[in-house]
N, C-alpha and C positions, 0 to 999 in steps of 0.2 A: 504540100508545096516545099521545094528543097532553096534551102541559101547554099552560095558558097560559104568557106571556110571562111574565118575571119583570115586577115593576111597574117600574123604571127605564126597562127595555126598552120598553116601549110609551110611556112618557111622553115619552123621546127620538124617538120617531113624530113629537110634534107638534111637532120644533127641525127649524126649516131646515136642507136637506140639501147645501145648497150658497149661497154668499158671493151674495147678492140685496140686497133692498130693505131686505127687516129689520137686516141686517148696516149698512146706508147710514146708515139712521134713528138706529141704537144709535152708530154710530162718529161722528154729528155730534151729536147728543144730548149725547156724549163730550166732544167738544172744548169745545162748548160751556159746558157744567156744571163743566168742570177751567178755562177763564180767567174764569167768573162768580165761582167762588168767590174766585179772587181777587179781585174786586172788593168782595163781601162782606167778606174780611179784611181789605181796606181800610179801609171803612166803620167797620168796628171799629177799625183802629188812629187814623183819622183825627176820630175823634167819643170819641177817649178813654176808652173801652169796652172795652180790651183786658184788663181784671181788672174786667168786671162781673161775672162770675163767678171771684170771687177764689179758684177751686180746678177742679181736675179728678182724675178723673172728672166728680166731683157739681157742680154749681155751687154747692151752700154744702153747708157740713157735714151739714146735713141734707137737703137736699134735691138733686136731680138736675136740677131744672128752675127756672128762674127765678124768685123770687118778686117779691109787688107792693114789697115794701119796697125792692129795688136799681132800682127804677126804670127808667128809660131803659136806659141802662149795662147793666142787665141784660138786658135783653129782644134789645137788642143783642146781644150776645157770645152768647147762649144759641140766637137766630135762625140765625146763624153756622154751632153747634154741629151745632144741626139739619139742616144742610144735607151733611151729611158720609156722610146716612143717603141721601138724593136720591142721590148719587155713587153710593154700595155699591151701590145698585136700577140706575141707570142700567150702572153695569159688568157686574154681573148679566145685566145685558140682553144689553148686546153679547158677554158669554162664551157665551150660549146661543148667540146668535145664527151663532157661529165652533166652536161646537165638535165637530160630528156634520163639518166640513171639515178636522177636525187632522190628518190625514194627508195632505192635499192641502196647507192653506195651512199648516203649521206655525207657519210666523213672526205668524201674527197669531195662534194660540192663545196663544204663549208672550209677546205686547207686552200681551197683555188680561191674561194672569195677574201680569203688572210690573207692570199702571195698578193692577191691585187688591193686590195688595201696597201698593202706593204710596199708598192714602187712611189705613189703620191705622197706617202709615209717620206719616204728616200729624198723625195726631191723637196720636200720641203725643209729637210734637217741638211740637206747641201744646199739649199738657199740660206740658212742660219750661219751654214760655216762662210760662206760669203760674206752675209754681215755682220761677222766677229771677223773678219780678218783670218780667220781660219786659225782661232782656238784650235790647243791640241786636244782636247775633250769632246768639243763636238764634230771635230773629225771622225775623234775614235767612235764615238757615238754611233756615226754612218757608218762606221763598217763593224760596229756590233750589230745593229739591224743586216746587213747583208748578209752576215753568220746565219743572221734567225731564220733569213729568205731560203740561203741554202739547204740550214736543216730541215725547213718544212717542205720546200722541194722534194727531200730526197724520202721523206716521207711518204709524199702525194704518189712520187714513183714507184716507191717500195709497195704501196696498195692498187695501183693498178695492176701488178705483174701478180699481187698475192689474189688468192682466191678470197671469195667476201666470206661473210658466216663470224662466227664465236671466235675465238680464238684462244688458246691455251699454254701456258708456261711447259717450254720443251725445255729448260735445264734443268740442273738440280738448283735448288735456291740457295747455296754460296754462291754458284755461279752468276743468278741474277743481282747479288747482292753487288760483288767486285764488280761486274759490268757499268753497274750504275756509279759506282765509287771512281772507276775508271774516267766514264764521263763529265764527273765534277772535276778529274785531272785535266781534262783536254779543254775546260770551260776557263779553269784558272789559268791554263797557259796562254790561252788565248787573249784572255782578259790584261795580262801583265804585257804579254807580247805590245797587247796596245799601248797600253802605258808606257811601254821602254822606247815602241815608234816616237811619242811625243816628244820622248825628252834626246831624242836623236837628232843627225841634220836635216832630214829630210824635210821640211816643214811644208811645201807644197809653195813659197813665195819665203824668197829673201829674207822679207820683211816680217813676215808672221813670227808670232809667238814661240814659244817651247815653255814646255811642264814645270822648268827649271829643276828636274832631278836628276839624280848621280848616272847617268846613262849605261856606266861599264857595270854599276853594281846590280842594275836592274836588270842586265842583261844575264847575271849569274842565279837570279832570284827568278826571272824567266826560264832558266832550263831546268828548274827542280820539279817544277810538278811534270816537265815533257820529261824527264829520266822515271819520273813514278809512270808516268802512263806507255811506257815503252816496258818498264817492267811487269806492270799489273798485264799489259797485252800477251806476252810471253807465258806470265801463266795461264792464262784462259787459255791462248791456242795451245798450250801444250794437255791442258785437261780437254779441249774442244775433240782434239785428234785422236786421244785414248778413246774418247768415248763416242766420237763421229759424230758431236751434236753440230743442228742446225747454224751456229752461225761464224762454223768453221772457216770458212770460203772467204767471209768478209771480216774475221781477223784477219786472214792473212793478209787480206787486202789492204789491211789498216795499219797491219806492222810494215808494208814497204811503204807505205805512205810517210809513217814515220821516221824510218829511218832514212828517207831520201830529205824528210824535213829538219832533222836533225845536222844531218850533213852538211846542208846549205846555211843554216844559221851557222854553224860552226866555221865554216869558211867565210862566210858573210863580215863576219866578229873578224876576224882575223887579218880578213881584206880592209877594212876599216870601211863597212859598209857600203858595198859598191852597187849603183840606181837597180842592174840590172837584178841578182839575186837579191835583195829586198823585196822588188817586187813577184820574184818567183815564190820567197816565203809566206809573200802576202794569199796570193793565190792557193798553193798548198797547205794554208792556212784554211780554207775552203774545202778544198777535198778530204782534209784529214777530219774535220764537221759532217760532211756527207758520209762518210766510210765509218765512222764511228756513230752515227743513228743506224744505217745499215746495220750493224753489229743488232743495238739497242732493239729494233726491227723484227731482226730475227731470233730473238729470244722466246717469241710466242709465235705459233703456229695457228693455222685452222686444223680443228678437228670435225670427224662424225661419228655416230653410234657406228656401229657394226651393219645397223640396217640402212643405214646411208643419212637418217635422220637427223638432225641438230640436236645438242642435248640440251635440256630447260636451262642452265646454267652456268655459263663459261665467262673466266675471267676476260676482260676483251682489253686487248692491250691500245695504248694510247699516241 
């Protein structure tokens, strides 16, 4: 005597059954939607909208959605809000997309289950900068987390496109050494980059806070380790290119990132910080995070025996 299927069961029938195109689609979708939004909370902090809706959950005590009385301000911040729902749908997307393969690809079922944790993550630490008046710590806070969204993004994407299996150290080990020393450059610039935001005008509302520190000086203390990681970059792509290792392609990629990033702070400074490159720094603050895990990424390859075989033992990179 036959059942049908239970209903889960059939409706996982129609999830891809193996890491393709749909998987492609959802994991740049991904990337993409996790460094817009940054740009969106830009927006917000830099048009002083970051308590147009001076409450969360709700945006006013009464209501949950923007009304005409807050204005601009509002519509702003509450725009924002909204986009947090895009993300859920878009992650959504890529978990189907990976997960009839969780026994094959593991590591991307378990970096889709992090990104999604990681948005309810998000909106509760922007519900705290709400009720702090939008402290500049837990601001920066929010967009340390969106760092960590992008880099495991670009992760999740870098191993759909790679082949599964072992994987193995394709440079020489200085080069793995500097890569990762490079990293800790691009993690301190980032880190102080926040810092020098706080204590700048941008504050996201009038009325909010600042770090009360020397803003010019930190701004100088800001470019030392982006000068070290423009340098450290230059060597590796020049050793990359003598010797055609693998993750040639995304130095380069990382050195125009930088020096388009470098450019714009540098005018930014100069301009006495103007809303719109601020928020351009902000975002290439992101892509220079993605392009440099890419780098990190492709340090290790998959290998096979000769016979096509796996071999019992391969470092497997992380």
């Amino acid at each position: 005597m036959s059942t049908a299927s239970p209903t889960p069961r059939r409706l996982a029938r129609w999830l891809p059954a193996s890491i393709g195109p749909a998987a492609r689609r959802w994991g740049w979708a991904n990337l993409v939607a996790q460094t817009g939004i940054v740009g969106t909370g830009g927006l917000v902090r830099l048009t002083g909208s970051g308590l147009g809706c001076p409450t969360w959950p709700r945006c006013t005590a009464d209501s949950y959605v923007a009304t005409a009385e807050m204005g601009i301000h509002g519509v702003i911040e509450f725009g924002n809000r909204l986009l947090t729902f895009v993300l859920v749908i878009i992650v959504i997307g890529l978990f189907l997309s990976v997960v009839r393969s969780r026994r094959d690809r593991p590591e991307l079922f378990v970096l889709t289950i992090l990104i999604g944790a990681g948005i309810p993550a998000q909106a509760v630490i922007g519900g705290i900068s709400v009720w702090t008046q939008l402290k500049p710590y837990v601001v920066g806070l929010h967009f340390v987390v969106s760092v960590g969204l992008v880099a495991l993004s670009t992760v999740v994407l870098f191993r759909i496109y790679g082949r599964p299996g072992p994987r193995a150290l394709a440079v020489p080990g200085w080069f793995f050494g500097v890569t990762h020393l490079m990293s800790v450059a691009v993690t301190v610039t980032i880190l102080v980059g926040i810092v020098t935001t706080g204590s700048g005008p941008h504050a996201g509302d009038a009325g909010a806070a600042r770090n009360g520190l020397d803003s010019e000086l930190l701004q100088h203390i800001h470019s030392w380790p982006a000068y070290l990681t423009l340098a450290l970059t230059v060597v590796l792509l020049v050793a990359a290119q003598a010797r055609r290792l693998p993750p040639l392609r995304w130095l380069w990629a990382l050195l125009g990132v930088e020096v388009v990033q470098i450019v714009v702070g540098i005018v930014q400074a100069r301009l006495g910080l103007p809303a719109f490159l601020v928020g351009a720094h902000m975002v290439l603050a992101c892509v220079l995070t993605a392009a440099m895990v890419a780098v990190i990424m492709s340090l290790k390859q998959p290998v096979r025996r000769l016979d096509g075989s796996e071999p019992a033992r391969v470092a497997e990179t992380v």
